[in-house]
C-alpha positions in Angstrom: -24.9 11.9 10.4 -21.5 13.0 8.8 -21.3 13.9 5.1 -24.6 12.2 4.5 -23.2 9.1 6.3 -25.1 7.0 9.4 -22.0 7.1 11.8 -24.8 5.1 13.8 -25.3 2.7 11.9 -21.7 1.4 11.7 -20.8 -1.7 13.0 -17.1 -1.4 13.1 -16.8 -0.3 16.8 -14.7 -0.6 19.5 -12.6 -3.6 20.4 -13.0 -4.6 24.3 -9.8 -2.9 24.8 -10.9 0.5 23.6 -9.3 0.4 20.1 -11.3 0.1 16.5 -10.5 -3.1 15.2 -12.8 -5.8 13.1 -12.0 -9.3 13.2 -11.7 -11.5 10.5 -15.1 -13.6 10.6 -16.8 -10.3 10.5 -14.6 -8.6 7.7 -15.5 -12.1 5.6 -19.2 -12.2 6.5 -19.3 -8.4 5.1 -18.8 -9.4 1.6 -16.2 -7.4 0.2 -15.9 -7.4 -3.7 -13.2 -10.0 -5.0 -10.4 -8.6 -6.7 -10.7 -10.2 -10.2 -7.0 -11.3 -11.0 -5.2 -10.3 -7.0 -2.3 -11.7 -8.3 -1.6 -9.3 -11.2 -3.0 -6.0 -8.8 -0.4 -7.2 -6.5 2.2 -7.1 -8.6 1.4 -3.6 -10.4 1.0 -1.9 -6.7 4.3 -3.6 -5.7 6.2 -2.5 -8.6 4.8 1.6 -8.4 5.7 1.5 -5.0 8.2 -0.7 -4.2 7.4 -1.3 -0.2 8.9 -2.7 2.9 7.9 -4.3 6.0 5.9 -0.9 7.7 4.3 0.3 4.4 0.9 0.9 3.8 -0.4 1.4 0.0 -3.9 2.9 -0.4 -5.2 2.1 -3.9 -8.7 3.4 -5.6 -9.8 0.8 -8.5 -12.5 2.4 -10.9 -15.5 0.2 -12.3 -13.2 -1.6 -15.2 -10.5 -2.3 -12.4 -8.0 -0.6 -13.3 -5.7 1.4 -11.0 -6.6 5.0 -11.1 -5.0 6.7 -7.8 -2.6 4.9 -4.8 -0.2 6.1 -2.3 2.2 4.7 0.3 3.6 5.7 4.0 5.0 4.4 7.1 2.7 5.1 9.8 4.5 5.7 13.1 5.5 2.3 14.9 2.9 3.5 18.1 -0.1 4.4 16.2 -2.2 1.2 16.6 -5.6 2.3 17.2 -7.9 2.1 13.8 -9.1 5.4 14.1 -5.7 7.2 13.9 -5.4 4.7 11.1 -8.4 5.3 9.2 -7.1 9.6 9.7 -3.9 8.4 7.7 -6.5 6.8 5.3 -8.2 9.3 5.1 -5.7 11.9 4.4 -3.9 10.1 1.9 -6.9 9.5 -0.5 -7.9 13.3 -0.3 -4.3 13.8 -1.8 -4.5 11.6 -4.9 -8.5 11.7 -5.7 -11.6 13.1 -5.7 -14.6 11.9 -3.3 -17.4 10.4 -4.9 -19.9 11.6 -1.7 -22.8 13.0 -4.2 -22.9 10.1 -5.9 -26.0 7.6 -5.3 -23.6 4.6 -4.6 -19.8 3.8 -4.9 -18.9 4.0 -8.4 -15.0 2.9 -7.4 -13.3 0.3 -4.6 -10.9 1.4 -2.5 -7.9 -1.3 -1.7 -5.5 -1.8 1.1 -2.1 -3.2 0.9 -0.3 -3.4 3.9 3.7 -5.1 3.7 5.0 -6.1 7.3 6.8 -9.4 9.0 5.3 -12.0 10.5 3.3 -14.6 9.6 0.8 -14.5 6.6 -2.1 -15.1 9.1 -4.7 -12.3 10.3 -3.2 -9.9 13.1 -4.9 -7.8 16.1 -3.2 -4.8 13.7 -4.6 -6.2 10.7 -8.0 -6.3 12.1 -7.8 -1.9 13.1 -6.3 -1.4 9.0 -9.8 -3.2 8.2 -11.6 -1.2 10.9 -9.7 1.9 9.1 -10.3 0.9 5.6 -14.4 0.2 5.9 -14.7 3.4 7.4 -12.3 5.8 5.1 -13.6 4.4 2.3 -17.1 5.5 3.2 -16.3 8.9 3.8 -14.7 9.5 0.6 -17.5 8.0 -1.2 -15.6 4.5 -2.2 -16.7 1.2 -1.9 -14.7 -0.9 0.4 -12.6 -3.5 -1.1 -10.3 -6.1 -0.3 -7.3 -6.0 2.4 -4.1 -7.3 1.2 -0.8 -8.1 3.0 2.7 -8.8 2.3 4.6 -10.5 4.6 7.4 -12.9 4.1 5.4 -15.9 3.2 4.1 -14.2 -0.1 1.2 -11.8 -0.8 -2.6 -13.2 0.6 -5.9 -11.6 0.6 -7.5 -11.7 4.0 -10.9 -13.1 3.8 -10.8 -14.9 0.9 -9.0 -17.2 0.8 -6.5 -16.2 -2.2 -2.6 -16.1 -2.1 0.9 -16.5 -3.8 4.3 -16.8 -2.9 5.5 -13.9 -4.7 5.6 -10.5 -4.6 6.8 -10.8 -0.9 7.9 -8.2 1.9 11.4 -8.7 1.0 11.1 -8.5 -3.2 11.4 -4.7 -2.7 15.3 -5.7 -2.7 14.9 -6.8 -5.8 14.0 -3.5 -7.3 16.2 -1.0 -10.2 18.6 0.2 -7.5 21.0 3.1 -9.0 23.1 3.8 -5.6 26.2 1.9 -6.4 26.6 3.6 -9.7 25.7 6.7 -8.4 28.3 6.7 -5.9 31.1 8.9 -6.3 34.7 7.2 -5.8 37.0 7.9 -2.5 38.6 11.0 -3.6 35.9 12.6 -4.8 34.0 12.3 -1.3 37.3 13.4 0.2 37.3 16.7 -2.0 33.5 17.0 -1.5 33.8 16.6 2.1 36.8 19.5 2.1 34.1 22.2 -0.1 34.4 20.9 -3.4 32.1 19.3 -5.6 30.6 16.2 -7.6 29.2 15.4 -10.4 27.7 11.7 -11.3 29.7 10.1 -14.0 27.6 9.3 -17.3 26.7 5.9 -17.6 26.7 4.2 -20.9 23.8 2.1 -22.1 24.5 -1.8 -22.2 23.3 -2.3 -25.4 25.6 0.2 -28.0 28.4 -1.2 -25.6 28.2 -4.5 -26.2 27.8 -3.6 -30.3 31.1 -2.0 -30.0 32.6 -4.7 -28.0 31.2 -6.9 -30.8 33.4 -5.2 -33.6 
């Protein structure tokens, strides 16, 4: 028993080959709540937070479904066992919200969003984010909900059956990028390379310039 939790009773366990993984029939048959519109959710996580292929977005939804806490990382390329995942989890929900653990059942869902390459199908890697998810979700007090990827293909819900072509792991590229402007010309890098320094030039808004081009 940990934090009130039967760590017995969980059915998520070890994988033949030693690691915490659940595959999809069993993440299906354990009937995770349906997003009510995945398509919009999608899109509001991918425009906060923008991710590539390696990002993981953790997202809490309260009982209205709206979006009240979510943060992304890049998990190191060799973690692949679930528990280390579901540490990561973990870590990241104590960060941006409360538990609910003295509550008498999960008053908010806890969502996973994870952007990689490949194809749109379930993964072995997949299956240990599930494994992570059920079980971070149950020690912060959350209710488990569904498991979302990105992959070039599109967005899909695992489990469910639901999908769209867009947000996709690449449409981070299509984000505000400021870098270009931002840049200073050659000279100036020259004289801040040699001690000196830079300031950004002022940019000016679109709009009162095309009014006074229109004069």
């Amino acid at each position: 028993m940990i934090n009130g939790i039967d760590r017995g009773q969980n059915p998520f366990t070890r994988s033949a080959e030693g690691r915490r993984n659940l595959d999809l029939e069993s993440w299906t048959a354990s009937g995770v709540p349906l997003l009510r519109d995945p398509r919009e959710f999608v899109t509001e996580l991918h425009q906060r937070h923008l991710p590539q292929p390696g990002t993981v977005v953790i997202s809490v939804l309260d009982g209205l479904h709206r979006v009240t806490a979510s943060a992304s990382f890049t998990p190191r390329p060799h973690v692949r066992d679930g528990w280390q995942h579901r540490n990561a989890l973990l870590a990241h929900l104590r960060q941006v919200t409360p538990h609910d653990l003295r509550r008498a059942a999960p008053a908010r869902t806890a969502i996973l969003l994870r952007c990689r390459d490949g194809a749109p199908g379930w993964t072995e890697q997949d299956g240990a984010w599930m494994w992570a998810l059920r079980d971070a979700a149950a020690l912060h007090g959350l209710r488990c909900g569904s498991y979302l990827t990105l992959t070039p293909g599109g967005w899909q819900s695992l489990g469910d059956g639901r999908s769209g072509r867009s947000p996709h792991s690449g449409s981070w590229a299509d984000g505000p990028v400021h870098t270009v402007t931002e840049l200073p010309p050659r000279s100036a890098r020259e004289e801040r390379a040699a001690g000196g320094s830079w300031e950004p030039a002022k940019v000016a808004p679109i709009e009162p310039a095309r009014r006074a081009a229109a004069r």
